[in-house]
N, C-alpha and C positions, 0 to 999 in steps of 0.2 A: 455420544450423548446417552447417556441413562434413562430410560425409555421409562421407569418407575420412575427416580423424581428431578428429572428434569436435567441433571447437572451434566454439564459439560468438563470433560478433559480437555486441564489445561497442565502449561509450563510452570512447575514449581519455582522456577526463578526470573518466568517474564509472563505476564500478565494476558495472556494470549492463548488458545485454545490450537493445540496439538492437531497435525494431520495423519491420517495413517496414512502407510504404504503398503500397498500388497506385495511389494518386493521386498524380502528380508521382515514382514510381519511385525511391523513398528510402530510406534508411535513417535514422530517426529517434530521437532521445536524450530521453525522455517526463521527464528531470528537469532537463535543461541548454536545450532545444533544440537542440542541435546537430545539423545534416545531413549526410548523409552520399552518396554516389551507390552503388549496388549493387555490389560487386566481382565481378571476373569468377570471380576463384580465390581459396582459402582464402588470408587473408595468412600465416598458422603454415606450412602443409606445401603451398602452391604447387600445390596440385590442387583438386577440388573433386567434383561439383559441389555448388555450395551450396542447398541444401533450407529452404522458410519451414516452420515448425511454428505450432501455435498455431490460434484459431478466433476472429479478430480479427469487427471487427462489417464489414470488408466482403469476408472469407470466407465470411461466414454470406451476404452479398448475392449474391456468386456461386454459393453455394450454391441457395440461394430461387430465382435467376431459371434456374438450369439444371435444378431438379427441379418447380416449376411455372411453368411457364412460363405470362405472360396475366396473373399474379397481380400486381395495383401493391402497391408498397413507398413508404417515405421511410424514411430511415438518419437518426438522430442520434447524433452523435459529435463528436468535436473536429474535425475536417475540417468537416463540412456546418453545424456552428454558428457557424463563426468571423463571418461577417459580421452587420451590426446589422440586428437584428429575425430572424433566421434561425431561432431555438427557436419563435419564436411562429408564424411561417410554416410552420414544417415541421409543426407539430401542428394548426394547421388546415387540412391538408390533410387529416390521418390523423383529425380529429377531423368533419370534411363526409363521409369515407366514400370522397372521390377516391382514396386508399391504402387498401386492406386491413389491409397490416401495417406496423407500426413495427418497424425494428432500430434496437439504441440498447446503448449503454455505460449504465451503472450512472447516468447522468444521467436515465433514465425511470424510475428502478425506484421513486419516490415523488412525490405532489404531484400525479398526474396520476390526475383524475377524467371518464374518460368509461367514457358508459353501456353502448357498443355493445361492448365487449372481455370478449369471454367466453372466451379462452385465453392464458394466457403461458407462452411457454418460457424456461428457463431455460439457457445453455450453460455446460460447465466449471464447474460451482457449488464443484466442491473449490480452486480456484485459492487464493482470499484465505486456505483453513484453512492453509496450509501454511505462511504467512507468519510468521516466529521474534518473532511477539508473544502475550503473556499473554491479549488481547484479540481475539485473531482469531476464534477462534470465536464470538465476542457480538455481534462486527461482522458475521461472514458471517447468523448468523441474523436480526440488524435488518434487513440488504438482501432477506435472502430471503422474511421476512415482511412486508417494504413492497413488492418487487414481487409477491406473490403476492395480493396485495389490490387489484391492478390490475382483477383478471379479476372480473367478474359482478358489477360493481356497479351496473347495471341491470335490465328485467324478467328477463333471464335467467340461469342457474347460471353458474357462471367453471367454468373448469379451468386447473390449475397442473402443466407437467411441466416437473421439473428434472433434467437431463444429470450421474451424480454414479457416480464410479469406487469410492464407498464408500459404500453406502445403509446401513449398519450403523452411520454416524459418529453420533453424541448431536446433531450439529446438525442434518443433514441425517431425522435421527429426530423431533425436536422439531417439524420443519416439518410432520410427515405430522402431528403430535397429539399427542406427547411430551413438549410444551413443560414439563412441573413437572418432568418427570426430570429433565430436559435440568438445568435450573437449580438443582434442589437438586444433583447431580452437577457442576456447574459453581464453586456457592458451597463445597462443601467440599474441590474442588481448590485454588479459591483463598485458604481459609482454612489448610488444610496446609503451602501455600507461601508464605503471609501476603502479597498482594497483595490490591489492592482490590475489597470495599469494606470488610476489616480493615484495613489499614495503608495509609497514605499515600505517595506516590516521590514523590522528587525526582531528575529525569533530569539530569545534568552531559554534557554533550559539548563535549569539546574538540576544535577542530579545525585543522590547520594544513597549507600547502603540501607540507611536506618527510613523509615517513614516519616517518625515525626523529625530527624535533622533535617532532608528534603522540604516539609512544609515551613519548620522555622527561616530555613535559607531562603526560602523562596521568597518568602514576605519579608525579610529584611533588605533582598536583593531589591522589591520593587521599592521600597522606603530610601534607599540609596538613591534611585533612578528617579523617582518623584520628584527628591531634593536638585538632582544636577541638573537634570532634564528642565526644571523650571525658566518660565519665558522664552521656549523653544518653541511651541505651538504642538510638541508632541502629544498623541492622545497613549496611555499605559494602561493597556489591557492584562488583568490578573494579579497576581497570581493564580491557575488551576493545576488541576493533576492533565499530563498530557495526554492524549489519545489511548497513545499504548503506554501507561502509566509506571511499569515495570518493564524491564527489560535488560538482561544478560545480571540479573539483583541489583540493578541499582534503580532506586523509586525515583521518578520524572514529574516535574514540574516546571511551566514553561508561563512567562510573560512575552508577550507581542507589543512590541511599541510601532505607532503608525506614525509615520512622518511624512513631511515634502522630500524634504531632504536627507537621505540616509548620511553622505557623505557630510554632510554640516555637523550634523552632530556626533559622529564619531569619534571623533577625542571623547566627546564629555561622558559615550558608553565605556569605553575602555575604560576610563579615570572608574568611573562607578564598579568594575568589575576589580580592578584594581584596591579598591576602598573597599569592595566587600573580603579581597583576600586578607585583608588585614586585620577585619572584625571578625574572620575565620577564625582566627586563631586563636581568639579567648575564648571560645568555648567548644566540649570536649571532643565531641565530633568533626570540628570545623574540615578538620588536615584531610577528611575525605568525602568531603564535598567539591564538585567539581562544575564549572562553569563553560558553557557552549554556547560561544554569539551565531548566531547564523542572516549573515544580511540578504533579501532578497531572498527565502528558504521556499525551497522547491515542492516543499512539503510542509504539514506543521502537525503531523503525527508523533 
């Protein structure tokens, strides 16, 4: 980020803000791959200087080896696992005792049973709540209670400290022992809002090169669905732009339809997807716009 006026590097062809790497001195696009080499000066306002933020996993290495020094580590991450057999080798290193400590991305935070790890830290635990899905918070508690089970499953106790800008959040509450609140507060948000596991979605994303073919598609798509979908009891949320609004150049646009029944109405979504491939085609865009039913979507980024 550009410490003069503010601007964030991002991916010129998905809509997402670049990470570095201090390995091979990068700028990285974590949904295209795209690379990029570091700029000197902000490219918006030609000044700088440009500042990393963030507490990536080899921030925290630099961290570790300049505040204890003498201490071994191994790092896994998408960097130090890319090669074959490299997961297996890096944790039996950490797993004979030649390492101390493992730093790792959300790829150790389950599945990994040994006996000698009596503490896990947690960094930036609030990250994933903030993310604009109905699910975020059920996901940041699965990760937190699968790496928090890492620690003490041996002769001795674990301890779990988690880094968190909001120790008040119902999630990060649930974690300390609150877990029945956390959940019956969770099931009657999503019952008020009628998301699952009352109602069923069906995620439509449309997505196309151009911006404005994206939002004409989009809103013709939902104008299709209104008409089929009638006397279904279905509610048809949107047309909006999606989360990550861009991505790999094609501009995204998503409707959610909430139903009882997903399986009921399937015919009449297909027919509608089908009916819009056909009004595709009279106009000039149409042949690269592309249509993604997603039922039951694990996500809605």
């Amino acid at each position: 980020q550009c410490r003069a006026c503010g601007h964030i590097i991002e991916c010129d062809i998905c809509a997402v803000s670049l990470s570095y790497h201090l390995k091979g001195n990068m700028l990285l696009c974590h949904h295209c791959g795209r690379r990029w080499d570091p700029p000197g000066k902000c490219p918006v306002c030609d000044r700088g200087p440009l500042k990393r933020y963030g507490a990536g996993t080899q921030k925290v290495e630099d961290e570790l080896r300049e505040n204890l020094p003498g201490v071994t580590y191994v790092r896994m991450d998408s960097d130090t696992t890319s090669g074959k057999d490299a997961h297996r080798r890096l944790l039996d290193i950490f797993k004979s005792g030649k390492a101390q400590v493992l730093i790792g991305t959300q790829m150790i935070a389950k599945g990994l049973d040994i006996p000698g790890v009596t503490l896990v830290g947690v960094i930036n635990a609030d990250t994933a709540l903030a993310l604009p899905d109905f699910r975020a918070g059920e996901r940041t508690y699965q990760l937190l209670t699968q790496v928090s089970g890492r620690a003490g499953r041996g002769l001795y106790p674990g301890r779990v400290i988690i880094q968190t800008f909001n120790p008040e959040h119902p999630v990060i509450k649930a974690i300390k022992g609150d877990n029945e609140e956390y959940i019956e507060s969770e099931l009657k948000d999503r019952q008020e809002a009628l998301y699952p596991p009352f109602i069923e979605l069906i995620n439509i994303v449309v997505s196309s090169p151009g911006p404005d073919s994206a939002a004409r598609a989009a809103n013709r798509m939902k104008t299709i669905l209104v008409n089929d979908l009638k006397g279904t009891g279905s509610r048809i949320l949107g047309p909006a732009p999606s989360p990550l609004s861009r991505l790999r150049s094609l501009y995204r646009w998503h409707i959610l339809i909430k139903t009882g029944d997903a399986e009921a109405i399937s015919d009449e979504v297909k027919n509608a997807v089908s009916r819009f491939y056909d009004y595709a085609r009279t106009f000039p865009a149409g042949k690269d716009v592309r249509i993604a039913i997603d039922v039951d979507p694990i996500s809605l980024l």
